[in-house]
C-alpha positions in Angstrom: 0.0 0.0 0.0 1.8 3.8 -1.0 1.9 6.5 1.6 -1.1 8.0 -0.4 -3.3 5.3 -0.6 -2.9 5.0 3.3 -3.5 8.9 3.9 -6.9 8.3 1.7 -7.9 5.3 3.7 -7.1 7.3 7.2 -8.9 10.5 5.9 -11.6 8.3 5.0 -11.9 6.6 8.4 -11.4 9.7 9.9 -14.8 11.1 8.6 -16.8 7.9 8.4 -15.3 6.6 11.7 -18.4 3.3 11.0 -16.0 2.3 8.3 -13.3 1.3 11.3 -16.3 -0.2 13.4 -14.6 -3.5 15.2 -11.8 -3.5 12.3 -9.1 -4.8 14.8 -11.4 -7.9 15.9 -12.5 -8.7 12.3 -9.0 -8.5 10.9 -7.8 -10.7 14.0 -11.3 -13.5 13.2 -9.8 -13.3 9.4 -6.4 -14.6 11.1 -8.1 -17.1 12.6 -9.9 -18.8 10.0 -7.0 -18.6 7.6 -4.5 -19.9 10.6 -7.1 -22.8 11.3 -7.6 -23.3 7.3 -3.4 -24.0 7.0 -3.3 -26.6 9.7 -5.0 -28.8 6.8 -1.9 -29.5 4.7 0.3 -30.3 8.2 -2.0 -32.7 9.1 -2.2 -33.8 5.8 2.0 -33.8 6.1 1.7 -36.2 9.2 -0.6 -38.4 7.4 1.8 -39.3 4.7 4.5 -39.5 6.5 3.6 -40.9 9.7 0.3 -43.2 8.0 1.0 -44.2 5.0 4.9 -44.1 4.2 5.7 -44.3 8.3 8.2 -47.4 9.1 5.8 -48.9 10.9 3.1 -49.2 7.8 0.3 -47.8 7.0 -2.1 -47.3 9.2 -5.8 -46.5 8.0 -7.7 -46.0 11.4 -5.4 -42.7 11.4 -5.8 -41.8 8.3 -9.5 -42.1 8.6 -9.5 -39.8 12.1 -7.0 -37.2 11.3 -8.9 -36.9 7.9 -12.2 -36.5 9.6 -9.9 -34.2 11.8 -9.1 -31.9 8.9 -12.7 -31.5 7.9 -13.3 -30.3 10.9 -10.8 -27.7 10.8 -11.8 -26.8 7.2 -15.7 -26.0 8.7 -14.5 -24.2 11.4 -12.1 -22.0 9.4 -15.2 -21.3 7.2 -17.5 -20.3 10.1 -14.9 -18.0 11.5 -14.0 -16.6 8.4 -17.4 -16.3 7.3 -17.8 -14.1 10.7 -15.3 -12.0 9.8 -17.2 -11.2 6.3 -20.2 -10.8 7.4 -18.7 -8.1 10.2 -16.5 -6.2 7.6 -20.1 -6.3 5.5 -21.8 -4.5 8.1 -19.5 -2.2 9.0 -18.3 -0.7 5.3 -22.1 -0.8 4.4 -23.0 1.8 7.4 -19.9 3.9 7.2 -20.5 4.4 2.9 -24.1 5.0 3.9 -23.0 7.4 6.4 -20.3 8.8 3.9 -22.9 9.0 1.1 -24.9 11.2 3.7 -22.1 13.1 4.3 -21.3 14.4 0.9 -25.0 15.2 -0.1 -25.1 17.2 3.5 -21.9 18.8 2.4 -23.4 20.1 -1.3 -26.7 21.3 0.3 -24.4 23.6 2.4 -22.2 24.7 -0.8 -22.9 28.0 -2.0 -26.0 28.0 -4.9 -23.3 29.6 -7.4 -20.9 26.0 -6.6 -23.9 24.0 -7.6 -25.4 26.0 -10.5 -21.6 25.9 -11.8 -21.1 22.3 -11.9 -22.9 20.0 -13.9 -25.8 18.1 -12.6 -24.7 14.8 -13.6 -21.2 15.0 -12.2 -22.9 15.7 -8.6 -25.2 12.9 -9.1 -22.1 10.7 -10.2 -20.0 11.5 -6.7 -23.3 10.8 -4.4 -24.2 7.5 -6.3 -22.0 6.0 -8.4 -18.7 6.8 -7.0 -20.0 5.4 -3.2 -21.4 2.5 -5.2 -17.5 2.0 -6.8 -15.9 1.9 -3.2 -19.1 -0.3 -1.8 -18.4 -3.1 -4.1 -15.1 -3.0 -3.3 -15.1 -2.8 0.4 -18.0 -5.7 -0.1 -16.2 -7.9 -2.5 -13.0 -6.8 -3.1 -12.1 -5.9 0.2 -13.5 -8.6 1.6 -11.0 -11.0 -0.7 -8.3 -8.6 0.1 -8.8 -9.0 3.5 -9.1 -12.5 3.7 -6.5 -12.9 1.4 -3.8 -11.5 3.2 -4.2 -13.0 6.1 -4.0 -16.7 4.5 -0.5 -15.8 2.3 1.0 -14.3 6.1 -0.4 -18.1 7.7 1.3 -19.7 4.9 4.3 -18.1 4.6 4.8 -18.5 8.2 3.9 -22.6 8.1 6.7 -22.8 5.1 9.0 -21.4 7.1 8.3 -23.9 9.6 8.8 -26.9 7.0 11.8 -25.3 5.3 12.9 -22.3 5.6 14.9 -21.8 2.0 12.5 -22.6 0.2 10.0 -20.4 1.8 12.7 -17.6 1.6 12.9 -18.5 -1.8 8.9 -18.0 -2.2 9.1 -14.8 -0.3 11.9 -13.3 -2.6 9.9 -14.5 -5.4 6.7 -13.2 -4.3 8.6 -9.4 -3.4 9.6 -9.4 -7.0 6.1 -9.6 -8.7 5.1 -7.3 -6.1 7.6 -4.5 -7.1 6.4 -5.3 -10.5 2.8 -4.7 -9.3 3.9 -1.8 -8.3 5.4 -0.3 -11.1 1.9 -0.7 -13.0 0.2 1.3 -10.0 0.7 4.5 -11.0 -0.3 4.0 -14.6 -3.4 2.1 -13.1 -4.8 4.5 -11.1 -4.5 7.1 -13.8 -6.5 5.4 -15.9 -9.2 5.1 -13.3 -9.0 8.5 -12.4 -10.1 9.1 -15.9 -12.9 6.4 -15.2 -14.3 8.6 -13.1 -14.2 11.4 -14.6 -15.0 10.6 -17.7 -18.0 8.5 -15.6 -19.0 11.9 -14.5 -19.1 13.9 -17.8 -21.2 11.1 -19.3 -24.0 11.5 -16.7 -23.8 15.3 -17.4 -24.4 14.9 -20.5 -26.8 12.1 -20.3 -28.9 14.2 -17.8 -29.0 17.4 -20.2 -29.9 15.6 -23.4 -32.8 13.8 -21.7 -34.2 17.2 -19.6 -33.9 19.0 -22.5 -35.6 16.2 -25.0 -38.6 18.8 -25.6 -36.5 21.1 -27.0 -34.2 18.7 -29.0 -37.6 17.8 -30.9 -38.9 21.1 -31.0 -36.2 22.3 -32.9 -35.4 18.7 -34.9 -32.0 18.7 -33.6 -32.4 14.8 -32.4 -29.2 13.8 -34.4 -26.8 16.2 -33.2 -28.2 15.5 -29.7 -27.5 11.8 -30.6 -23.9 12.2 -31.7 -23.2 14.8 -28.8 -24.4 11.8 -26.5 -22.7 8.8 -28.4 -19.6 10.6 -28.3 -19.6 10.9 -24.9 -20.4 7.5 -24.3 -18.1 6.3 -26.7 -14.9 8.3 -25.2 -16.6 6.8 -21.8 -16.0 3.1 -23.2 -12.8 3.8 -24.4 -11.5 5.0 -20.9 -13.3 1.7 -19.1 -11.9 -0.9 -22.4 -8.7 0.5 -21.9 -8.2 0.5 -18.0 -10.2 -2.6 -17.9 -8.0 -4.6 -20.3 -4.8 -2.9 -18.1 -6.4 -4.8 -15.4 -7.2 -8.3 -17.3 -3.2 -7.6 -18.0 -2.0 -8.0 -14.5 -4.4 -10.6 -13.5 -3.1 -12.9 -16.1 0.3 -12.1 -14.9 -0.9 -13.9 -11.7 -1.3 -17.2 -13.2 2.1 -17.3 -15.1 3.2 -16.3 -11.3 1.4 -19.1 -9.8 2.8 -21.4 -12.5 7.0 -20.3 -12.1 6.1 -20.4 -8.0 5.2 -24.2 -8.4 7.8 -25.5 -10.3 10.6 -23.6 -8.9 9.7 -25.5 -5.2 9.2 -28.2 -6.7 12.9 -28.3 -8.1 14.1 -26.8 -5.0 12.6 -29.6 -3.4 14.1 -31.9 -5.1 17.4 -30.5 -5.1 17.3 -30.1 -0.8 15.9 -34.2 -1.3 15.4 -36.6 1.6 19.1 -35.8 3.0 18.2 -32.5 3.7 15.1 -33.3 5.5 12.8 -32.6 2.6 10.2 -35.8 2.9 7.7 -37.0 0.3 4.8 -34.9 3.0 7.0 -32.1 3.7 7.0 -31.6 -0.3 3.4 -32.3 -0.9 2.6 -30.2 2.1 4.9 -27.4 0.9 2.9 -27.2 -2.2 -0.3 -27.1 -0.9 0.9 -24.3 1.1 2.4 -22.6 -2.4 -1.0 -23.0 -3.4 -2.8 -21.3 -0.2 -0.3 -18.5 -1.3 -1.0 -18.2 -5.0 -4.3 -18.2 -4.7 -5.1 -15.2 -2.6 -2.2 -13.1 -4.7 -4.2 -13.9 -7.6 -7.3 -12.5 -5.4 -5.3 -9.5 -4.6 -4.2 -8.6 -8.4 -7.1 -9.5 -9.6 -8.7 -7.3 -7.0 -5.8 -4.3 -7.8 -8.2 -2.7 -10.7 -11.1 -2.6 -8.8 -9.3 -1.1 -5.5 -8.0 1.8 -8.0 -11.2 2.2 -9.4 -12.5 2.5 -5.4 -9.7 4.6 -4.6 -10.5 7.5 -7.5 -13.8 7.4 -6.1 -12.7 7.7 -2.7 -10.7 10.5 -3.6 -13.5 12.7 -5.5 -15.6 12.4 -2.4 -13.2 13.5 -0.2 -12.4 16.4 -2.3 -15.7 17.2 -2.3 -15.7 16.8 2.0 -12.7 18.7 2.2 -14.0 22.0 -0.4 -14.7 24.6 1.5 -18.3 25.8 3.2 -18.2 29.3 1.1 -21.5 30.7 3.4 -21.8 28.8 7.0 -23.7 29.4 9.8 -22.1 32.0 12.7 -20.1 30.8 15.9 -21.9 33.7 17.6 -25.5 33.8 15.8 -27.9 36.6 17.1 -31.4 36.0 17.2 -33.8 38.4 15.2 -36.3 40.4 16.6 -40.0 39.5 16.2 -42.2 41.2 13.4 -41.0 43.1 10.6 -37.8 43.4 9.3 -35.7 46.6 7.7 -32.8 45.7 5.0 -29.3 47.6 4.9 -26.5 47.2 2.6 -23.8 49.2 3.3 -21.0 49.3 0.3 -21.5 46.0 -0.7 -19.6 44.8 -3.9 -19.2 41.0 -5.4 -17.3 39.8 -8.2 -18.5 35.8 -9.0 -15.2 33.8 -8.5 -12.3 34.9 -11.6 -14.4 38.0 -12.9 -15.0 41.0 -12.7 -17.6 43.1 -10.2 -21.3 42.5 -10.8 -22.2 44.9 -8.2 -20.2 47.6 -7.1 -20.3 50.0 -3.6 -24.6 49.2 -3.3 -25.5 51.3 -0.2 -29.3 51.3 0.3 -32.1 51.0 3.0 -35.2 49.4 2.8 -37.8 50.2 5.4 -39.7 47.9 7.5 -43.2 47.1 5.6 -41.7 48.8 2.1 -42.6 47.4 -1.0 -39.5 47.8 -3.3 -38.9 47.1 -7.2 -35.2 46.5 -7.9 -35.4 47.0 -11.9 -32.2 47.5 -14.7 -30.5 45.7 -17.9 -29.9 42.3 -17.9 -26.9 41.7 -16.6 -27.1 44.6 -13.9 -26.9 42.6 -11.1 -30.2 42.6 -9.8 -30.4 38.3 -9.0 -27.5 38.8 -7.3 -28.4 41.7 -5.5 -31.3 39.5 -4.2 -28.6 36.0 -3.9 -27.0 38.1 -1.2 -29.5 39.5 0.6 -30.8 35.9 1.3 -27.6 34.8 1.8 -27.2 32.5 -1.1 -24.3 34.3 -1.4 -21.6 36.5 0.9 -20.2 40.0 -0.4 -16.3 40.3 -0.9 -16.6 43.9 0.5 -19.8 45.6 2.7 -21.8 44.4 4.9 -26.1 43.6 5.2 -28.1 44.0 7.8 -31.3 42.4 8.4 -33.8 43.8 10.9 -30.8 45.5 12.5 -28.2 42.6 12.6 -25.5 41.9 10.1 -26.5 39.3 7.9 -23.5 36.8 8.6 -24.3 36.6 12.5 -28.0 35.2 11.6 -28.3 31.7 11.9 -28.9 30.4 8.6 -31.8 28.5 9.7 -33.7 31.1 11.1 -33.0 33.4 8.2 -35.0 30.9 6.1 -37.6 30.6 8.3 -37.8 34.5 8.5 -36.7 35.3 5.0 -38.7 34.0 1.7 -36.9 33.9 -1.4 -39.2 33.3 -4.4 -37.1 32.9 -7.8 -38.4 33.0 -11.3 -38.5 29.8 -12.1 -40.8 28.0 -9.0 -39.1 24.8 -8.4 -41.2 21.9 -7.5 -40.5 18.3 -6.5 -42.0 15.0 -7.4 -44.6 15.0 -5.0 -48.1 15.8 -4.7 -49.3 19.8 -4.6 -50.0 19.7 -0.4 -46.4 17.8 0.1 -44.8 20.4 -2.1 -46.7 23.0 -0.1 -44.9 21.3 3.1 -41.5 22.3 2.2 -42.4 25.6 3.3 -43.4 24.6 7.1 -42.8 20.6 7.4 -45.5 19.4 9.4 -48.1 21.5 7.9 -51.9 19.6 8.0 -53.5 19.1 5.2 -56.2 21.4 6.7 -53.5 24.4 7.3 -52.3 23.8 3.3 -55.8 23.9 2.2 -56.4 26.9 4.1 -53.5 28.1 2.7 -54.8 27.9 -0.8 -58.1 29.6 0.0 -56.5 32.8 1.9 -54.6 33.1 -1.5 -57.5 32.8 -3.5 -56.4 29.9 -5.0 -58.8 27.2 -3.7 -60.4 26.9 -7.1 -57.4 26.5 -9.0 -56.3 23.5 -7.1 -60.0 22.4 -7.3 -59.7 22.1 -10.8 -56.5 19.7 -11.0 -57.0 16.2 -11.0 -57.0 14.8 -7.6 -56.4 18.2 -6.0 -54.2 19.1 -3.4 -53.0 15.0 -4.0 -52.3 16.1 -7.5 -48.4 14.9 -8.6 -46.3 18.1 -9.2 -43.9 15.6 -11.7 -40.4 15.8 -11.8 -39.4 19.5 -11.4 -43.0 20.3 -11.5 -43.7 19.1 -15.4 -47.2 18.1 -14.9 -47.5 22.2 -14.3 -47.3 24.5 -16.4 -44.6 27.6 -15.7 -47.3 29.8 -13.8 -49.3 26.7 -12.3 -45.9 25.9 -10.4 -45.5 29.7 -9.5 -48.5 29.3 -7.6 -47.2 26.9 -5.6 -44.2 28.5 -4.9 -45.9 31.5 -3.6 -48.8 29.2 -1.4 -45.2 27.5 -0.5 -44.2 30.7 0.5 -47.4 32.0 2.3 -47.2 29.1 4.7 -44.0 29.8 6.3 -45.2 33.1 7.4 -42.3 35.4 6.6 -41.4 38.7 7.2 -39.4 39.6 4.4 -40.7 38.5 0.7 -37.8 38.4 -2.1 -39.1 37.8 -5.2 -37.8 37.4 -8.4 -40.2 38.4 -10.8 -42.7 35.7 -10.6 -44.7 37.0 -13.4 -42.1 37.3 -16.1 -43.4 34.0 -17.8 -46.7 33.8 -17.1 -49.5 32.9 -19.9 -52.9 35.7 -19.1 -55.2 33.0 -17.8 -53.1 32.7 -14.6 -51.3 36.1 -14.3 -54.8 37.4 -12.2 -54.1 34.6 -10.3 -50.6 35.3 -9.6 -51.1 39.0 -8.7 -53.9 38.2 -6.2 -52.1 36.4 -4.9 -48.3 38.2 -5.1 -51.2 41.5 -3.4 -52.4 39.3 -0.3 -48.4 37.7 0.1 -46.7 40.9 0.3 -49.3 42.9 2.5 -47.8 43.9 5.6 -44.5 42.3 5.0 -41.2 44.1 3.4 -41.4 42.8 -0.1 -37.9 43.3 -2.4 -39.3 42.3 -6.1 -36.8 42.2 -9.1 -38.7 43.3 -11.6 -38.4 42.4 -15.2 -41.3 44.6 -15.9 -42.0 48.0 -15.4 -45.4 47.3 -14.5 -44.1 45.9 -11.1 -42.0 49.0 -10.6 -45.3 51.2 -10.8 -46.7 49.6 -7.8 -43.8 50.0 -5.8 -43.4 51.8 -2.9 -39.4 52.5 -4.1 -37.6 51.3 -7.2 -34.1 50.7 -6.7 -32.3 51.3 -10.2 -29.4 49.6 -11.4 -27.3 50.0 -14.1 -23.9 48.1 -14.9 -23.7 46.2 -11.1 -24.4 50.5 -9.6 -27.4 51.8 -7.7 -27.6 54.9 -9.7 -31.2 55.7 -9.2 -33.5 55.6 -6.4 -37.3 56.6 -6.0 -40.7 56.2 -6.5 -42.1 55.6 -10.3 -43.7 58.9 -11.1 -40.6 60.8 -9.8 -37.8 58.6 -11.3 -39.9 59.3 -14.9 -40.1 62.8 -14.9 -36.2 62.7 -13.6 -35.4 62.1 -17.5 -32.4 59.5 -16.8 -31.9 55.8 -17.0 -35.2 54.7 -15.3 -36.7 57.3 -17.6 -35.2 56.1 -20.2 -35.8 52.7 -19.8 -39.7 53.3 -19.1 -39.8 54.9 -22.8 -38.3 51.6 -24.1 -41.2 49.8 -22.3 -44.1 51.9 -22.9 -43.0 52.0 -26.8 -42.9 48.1 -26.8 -46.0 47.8 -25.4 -48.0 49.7 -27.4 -46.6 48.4 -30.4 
């Protein structure tokens, strides 16, 4: 094992600590059952020598017992060792289940930007597939390995008690292939390093072609959707052929290995002959012995693939464990105060990871109970002005407040609870209407969701799907259509009582049949709370207590509607635009 691999099996013990659950007696009952499973070819040694070529004759009676005798070692060195499996089974199985856990934890708690930047199929790969990689192996593969060494260390140590030059011989032998072994490693693990990556791109690209199918057909772009996904595919199976027949390489080197080992003790066997002690059972038992050895080692390279393969794996995950929390929860959290809450940002820039600023110096105050419209260009920063005010993000300069306390000494739990954040696109789960409805206050009865509907005005609306509030929402809310799952989102919303309502445009995309619907009930959401609305249409803005107007990631503009019009500059400006295109 190299100094790395042993750091990665450490680190990974380390933060699944099940993984190393009883290790030292499981190891020591694998011992056990491979010490008891050698004893077989010495008695098997005293039977030829002592029963059936002995001076005094052959003697079956003995024979017959210390057969029987043998037997009975062979069971019980299969029921220990089968305890020893079925331990190291149960305790890989809970600590991958725990580490699986782990590393979905740890990517709910990355920053939205980490998650919207990486693709969803190479996410899904290190939660399923790569934990599935090191589960087989710890299952199967480690299992064998385990197992394995323990019967070549009970050999090696009953040929040294038989002869000791030949089993130095073995062991120089066996040192040899080893280093050879080694030498492959490296090139080995590369390989499977690109497994997994290559693994992960594949899911990517999998996923996109098959969540984006109604727009490959819309467009009649099915063939160069095809080739993007066979090519994928293809380079996929040419990473797996090539480290998989690497592997089939070195486990073939095993049995020419197996077949060198044999003959060279049987030669040296001969060679040391009866005057050197080397009996007919000595030999016979000698080679059973080879044979306990060579079979494991061709366990263990056989194995050697499929512990790189586990090891890449191993070592996304970790990577993933080890990346840093970019927006955590405060050491010295302070509890906000009850009822309303007032918004500050006080020179507050942020610049997304390798660019340049998006938003730049934003100072502004938002009164308890305002209704605000944050309105510009694409591109102006107004989503992330409303990412860091819920904390989806954290500012590289500045600081926000929240009803009086700075933003990054709020728990992050209680912001969420005080603090809705509605974005433009509602997101819904596979469930029914009521259960997605729940993710805004778990627990919820399905008389407070239905009442929930109603003081929205919605009670109809939900009426009219099939099966009502036990209606299936579909995967990311398909059986809806873009306004039906708005309407959740905001009912979602309504139930978790906030104080402070970020929304982000939830009209934009909304056929006319629903969008009286939606402003009902935006109206009845946003009375008596502050409500911060990004607003892609000006008609929003009119409505607004304050529009905050942003222009190239600056506040340049503040006011309400009818003042920022007659003020002739880039709200002005940009009302013209709007008024024009809607009359036309």
């Amino acid at each position: 094992m190299t100094q790395a691999t042993g750091a990665l099996l450490r680190r990974a013990l380390k933060v699944a600590p099940a993984l190393g659950t009883g290790l030292t007696l499981t190891l020591l009952l694998a011992m056990l059952g491979q010490a008891i499973t050698v004893l077989v070819p010495v008695v098997l040694q005293t039977v030829i020598d002592n029963d059936i070529l002995g001076d005094a004759g052959s003697s079956m009676a003995n024979v017959a017992w210390k057969s029987a005798g043998a037997m009975g070692l062979l069971a019980l060195g299969a029921i220990v060792g089968r305890t020893a499996v079925l331990r190291l089974v149960r305790s890989s199985s809970t600590g991958l289940s725990d580490l699986r856990s782990m590393t979905f934890r740890h990517l709910l708690r990355r920053a939205v930007l980490h998650v919207q930047s990486s693709r969803r199929g190479v996410l899904v790969a290190r939660v399923t597939s790569d934990v599935s990689t090191i589960q087989e192996f710890m299952e199967w593969g480690g299992i064998g390995l385990v197992v394995s060494t323990s019967q070549v260390l009970m050999a090696v140590v009953a040929m040294a008690f038989y002869e000791w030059r030949l089993a130095a011989l073995a062991v120089v032998a066996i040192a040899v292939y080893f280093a050879l072994m080694r030498l492959f490693q490296r090139l080995l693990r590369k390989r499977y390093d690109e497994v997994r990556a290559e693994v992960g791109r594949s899911l990517g690209v999998l996923s996109e072609a098959i969540s984006g199918i109604p727009v490959v057909r819309a467009y009649g772009i099915e063939d160069t959707t095809r080739s993007k996904v066979g090519d994928a595919l293809l380079v996929r199976f040419q990473k797996e052929f090539r480290a998989g027949r690497f592997g089939a390489t070195l486990f073939s080197s095993a049995e020419v290995f197996s077949g060198l080992l044999t003959s060279m003790m049987i030669i040296g066997g001969i060679f040391i002959g009866i005057e050197g002690g080397m009996t007919v059972g000595r030999l016979i038992a000698f080679l059973f012995l080879i044979n306990l050895v060579v079979e494991p080692l061709q366990m263990v390279v056989q194995t050697l693939d499929q512990a790189q393969s586990a090891g890449s794996g191993l070592r996304r995950i970790l990577g993933i464990l080890d990346s840093e929390v970019e927006v955590t929860d405060p050491d010295d959290a302070r509890p906000l105060r009850q009822g309303g809450l007032s918004v500050r940002f006080d020179e507050v820039s942020y610049a997304y990871p390798g660019g340049p600023m998006v938003l730049e110096n934003i100072s502004a105050h938002i009164p308890v109970g305002s209704r605000v419209a944050v309105v510009g260009e694409t591109g102006s920063g107004k989503t992330t002005f409303a990412k860091l005010l819920v904390r989806l993000l954290d500012p590289v300069q500045g600081s926000i407040n929240i009803g009086g306390e700075p933003l990054t000494r709020i728990k992050l739990s209680e912001l969420r609870q005080r603090v809705a954040f509605i974005p433009q696109e509602g997101f819904l789960f596979d469930a029914s209407m009521a259960d997605n409805v729940r993710y805004g206050r778990p627990g919820a009865s399905e008389a407070e969701v239905w009442a929930a509907f109603h003081e929205l005005g919605l009670e109809d609306w939900v009426d009219s799907l099939r099966g009502g509030l036990q209606a299936q929402a579909g995967e990311r809310g398909h059986n809806l259509s873009a306004g039906e799952r708005q309407l959740v989102a905001l009912v979602r919303a309504w139930i978790s009582s906030p104080d402070l309502l970020v929304l982000d445009e939830a009209t934009s995309a909304v056929d006319p049949a629903l969008d009286v619907h939606l402003r009902h009930a935006i109206e009845r959401l946003s009375e008596g709370r502050t409500t911060i609305t990004i607003a892609h249409r000006l008609s929003t803005a009119q409505r607004a207590d304050d529009v905050l107007v942003f222009d190239r990631g600056r506040l340049v503009e503040r006011g309400p509607h009818e003042v920022l019009v007659g003020a002739g500059g880039v709200y002005s400006a940009m009302y013209e635009d709007w008024t024009a295109g809607t009359r036309s």
